[in-house]
C-alpha positions as CSV (number, residue, x, y, z in Angstrom):
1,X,106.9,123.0,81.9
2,X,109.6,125.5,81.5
3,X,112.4,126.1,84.1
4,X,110.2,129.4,85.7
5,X,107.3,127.2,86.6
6,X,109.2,124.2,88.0
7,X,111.1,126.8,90.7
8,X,108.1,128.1,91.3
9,X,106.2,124.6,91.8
10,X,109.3,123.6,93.9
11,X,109.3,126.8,95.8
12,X,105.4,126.3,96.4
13,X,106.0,122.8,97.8
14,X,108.6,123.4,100.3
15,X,107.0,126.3,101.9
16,X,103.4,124.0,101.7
17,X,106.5,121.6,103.4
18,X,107.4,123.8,105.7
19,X,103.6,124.7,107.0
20,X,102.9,121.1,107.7
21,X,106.0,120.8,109.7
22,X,105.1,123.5,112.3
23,X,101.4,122.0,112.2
24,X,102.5,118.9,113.2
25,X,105.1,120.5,115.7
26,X,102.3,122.4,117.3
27,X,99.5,119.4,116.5
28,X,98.2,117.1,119.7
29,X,96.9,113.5,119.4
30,X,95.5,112.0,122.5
31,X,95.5,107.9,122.8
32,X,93.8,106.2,125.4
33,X,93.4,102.8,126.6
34,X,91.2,100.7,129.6
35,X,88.5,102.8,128.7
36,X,90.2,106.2,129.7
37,X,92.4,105.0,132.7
38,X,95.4,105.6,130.6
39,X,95.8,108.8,128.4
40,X,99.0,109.6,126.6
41,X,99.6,112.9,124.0
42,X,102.1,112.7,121.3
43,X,102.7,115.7,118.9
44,X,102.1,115.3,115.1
45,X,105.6,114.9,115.0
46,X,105.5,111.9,117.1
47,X,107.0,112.9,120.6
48,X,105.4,112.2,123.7
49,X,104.0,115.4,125.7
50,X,102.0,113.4,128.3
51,X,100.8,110.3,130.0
52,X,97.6,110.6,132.6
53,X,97.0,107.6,134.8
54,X,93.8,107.3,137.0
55,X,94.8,106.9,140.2
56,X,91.8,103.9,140.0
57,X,93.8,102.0,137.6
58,X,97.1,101.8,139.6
59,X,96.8,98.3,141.6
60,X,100.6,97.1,143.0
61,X,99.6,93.9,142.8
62,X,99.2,94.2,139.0
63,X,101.9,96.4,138.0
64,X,101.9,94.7,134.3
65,X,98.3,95.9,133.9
66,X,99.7,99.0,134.3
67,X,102.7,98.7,132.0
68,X,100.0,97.1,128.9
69,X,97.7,100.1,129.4
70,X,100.3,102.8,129.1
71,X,101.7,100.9,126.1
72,X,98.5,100.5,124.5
73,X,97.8,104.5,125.3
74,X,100.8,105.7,124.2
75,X,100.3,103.5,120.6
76,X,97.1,104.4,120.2
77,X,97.9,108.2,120.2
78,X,100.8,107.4,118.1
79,X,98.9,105.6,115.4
80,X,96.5,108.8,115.7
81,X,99.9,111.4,114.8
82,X,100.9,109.2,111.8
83,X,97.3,109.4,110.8
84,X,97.2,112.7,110.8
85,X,100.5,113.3,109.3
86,X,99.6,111.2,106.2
87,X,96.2,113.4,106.4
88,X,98.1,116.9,106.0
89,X,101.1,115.9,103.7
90,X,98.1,114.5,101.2
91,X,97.9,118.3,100.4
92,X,101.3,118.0,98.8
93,X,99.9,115.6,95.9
94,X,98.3,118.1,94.3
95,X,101.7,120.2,93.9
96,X,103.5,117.3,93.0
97,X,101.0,116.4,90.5
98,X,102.0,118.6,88.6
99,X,105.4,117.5,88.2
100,X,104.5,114.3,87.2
101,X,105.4,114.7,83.3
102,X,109.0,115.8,84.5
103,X,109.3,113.0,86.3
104,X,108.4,110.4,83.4
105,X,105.4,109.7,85.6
C-alpha cells in the first residue's frame, strides 16, 4: 500500500471516528429494572440523562429497595450504551482491515 492510500485509509477512519462519536453523543439507551418501576437513560457515550421512578415503587420503609432498583436501572441502560458502542465502532474493522499488512498483521 503506498503512502497516498494509507492517508487516505487513515483520513477515512477518523472521519468514520468522528461520526460514531456524535452518534453516540446524540444516541439514547433506556435500562429498566422491577419490571419498569425504575427507568434510567444513559447516552451512547455513557452519561446519565435520566432516572424515572414510579411513584408505586417508592415505600420509606424500604428505602434499600429503592437504592437496588435504581442501581440495577441505571446498569442495565449502561450495559445497553457499551453494547451499542461496540455495535457501531465494528464498522471501523473493515477500514482497519485493510491496514493489516502494514501492521505485520
Amino acid at each position: 500500500m503506498g503512502m497516498g492510500n494509507l492517508q487516505r485509509v487513515a483520513m477515512q477512519m477518523q472521519q468514520e471516528m468522528d461520526r460514531i462519536q456524535a452518534e453516540l453523543a446524540e444516541a439514547e439507551v433506556e435500562g429498566t429494572a422491577g419490571g419498569g418501576a425504575v427507568r434510567a437513560v444513559v447516552t451512547g457515550k455513557q452519561t446519565l440523562v435520566s432516572i424515572t421512578i414510579d411513584p408505586a415503587a417508592v415505600d420509606p420503609d424500604d428505602v434499600e429497595m429503592l437504592q437496588d432498583l435504581v442501581t440495577a436501572a441505571v446498569n442495565d441502560a449502561l450495559d445497553g450504551s457499551r453494547k451499542l458502542a461496540e455495535q457501531k465502532m465494528g464498522a471501523l474493522t473493515s477500514l482497519t482491515g485493510g491496514l493489516g499488512g502494514l501492521l505485520g498483521r
